[in-house]
Every structure is written in structure tokens, then in C-alpha cells.
N, C-alpha and C positions, 0 to 999 in steps of 0.2 A: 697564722695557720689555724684552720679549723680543728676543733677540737674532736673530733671520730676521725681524722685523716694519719695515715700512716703518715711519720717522717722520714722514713725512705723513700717511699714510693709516689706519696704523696694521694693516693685515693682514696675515698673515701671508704669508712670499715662499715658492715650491715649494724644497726642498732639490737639487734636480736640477738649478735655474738657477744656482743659490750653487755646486755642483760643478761645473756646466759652464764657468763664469767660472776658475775657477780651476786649468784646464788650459791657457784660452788665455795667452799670457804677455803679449800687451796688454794695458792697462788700460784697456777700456772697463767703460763702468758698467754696474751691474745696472738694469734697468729694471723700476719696479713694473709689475705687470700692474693694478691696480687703479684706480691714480692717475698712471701717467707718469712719477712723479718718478726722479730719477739715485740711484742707491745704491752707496756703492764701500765697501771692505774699508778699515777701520781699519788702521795704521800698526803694530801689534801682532800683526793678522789677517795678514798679509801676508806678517810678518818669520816667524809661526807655518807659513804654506804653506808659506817656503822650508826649514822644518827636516821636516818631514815627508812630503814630496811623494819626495824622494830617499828615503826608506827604502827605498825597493820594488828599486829598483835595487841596493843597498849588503846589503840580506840578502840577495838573489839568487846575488852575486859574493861572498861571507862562506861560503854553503850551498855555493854551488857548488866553492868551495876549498877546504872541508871534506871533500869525498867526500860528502855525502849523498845518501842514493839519489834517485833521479831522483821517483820518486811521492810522498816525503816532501815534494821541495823545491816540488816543483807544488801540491800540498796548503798547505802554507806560502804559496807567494806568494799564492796566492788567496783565503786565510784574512786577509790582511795586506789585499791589495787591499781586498778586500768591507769589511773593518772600518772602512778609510779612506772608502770609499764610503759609507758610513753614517752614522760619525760626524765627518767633518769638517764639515759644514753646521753641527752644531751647536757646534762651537769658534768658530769665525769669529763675529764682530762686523761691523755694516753700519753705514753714516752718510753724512749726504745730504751732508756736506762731502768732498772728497778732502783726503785728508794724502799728506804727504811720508813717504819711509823715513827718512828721517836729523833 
């Protein structure tokens, strides 16, 4: 099964709804748009947001400590940004069960 597909329904979810869940720090579910059904982030998915959601922050204050020039370091975060904005949807994992972190 692909990994943005509903297990009810089986269709595919928007990747914009999979990133927008994953800036709010509640865990409310994804909601299929097709069928209704609750969809939440795997227990792996989750533990994987919380390591790469802070890069943005942690190369910014790395660049900025370094002296890089200022148009490099903006080039860079937005380079970083937009890649996370692309391909996190497709790391994450969904499932109609919620899990625990621990």
C-alpha cells in the first residue's frame, strides 16, 4: 500500500493536508476527504517529524555563526525549506489506528 493512501478507501490523500497536520503540534487526525475515515501518523512518522522539522532553525543559527553572507544564507534556508515542503509527505507513513511515541 502506498504510503499517503487512505486504508479504507484506498485513495490517495493531498500532500499539503499531510504537511499542514504536521506543523500543528496537536494531534488531530487527518481526515480522508474521500471516505471520512481518521488517519494519524505512525509512531516512527512522528518520532521522524521531530528530527527534521528543527533543521531549519539549527542551519540558520550554524550559517549565521559562521559569517555567511547574508544572500547565501537565505538561498540556503529556502533551498532547505522548499525540499522539506516536498518531500516530507512522502516519508511519513498514515494508519487508521493512533500509536503511542513510546
Amino acid at each position: 500500500m502506498a504510503r499517503n493512501t487512505c486504508e479504507s478507501s484506498g485513495e490517495k490523500l493531498p500532500r499539503w493536508s499531510i504537511f499542514k497536520r504536521t506543523l500543528i503540534k496537536k494531534r488531530y487526525p487527518i481526515e480522508c476527504p474521500h471516505c471520512g475515515n481518521e488517519l494519524y501518523f505512525t509512531a516512527k512518522s512522528l518520532k521522524l517529524s521531530f528530527l527534521l522539522i528543527p533543521i531549519i532553525p539549527i542551519l540558520f543559527t550554524l550559517l549565521y555563526l559562521w559569517d555567511v553572507p547574508e544572500k547565501v544564507l537565505g538561498i540556503t534556508i529556502f533551498a532547505v525549506t522548499l525540499s522539506l515542503l516536498i518531500f516530507f509527505p512522502f516519508l511519513v507513513k498514515l494508519t487508521d489506528k493512533e500509536e503511542s511515541l513510546y
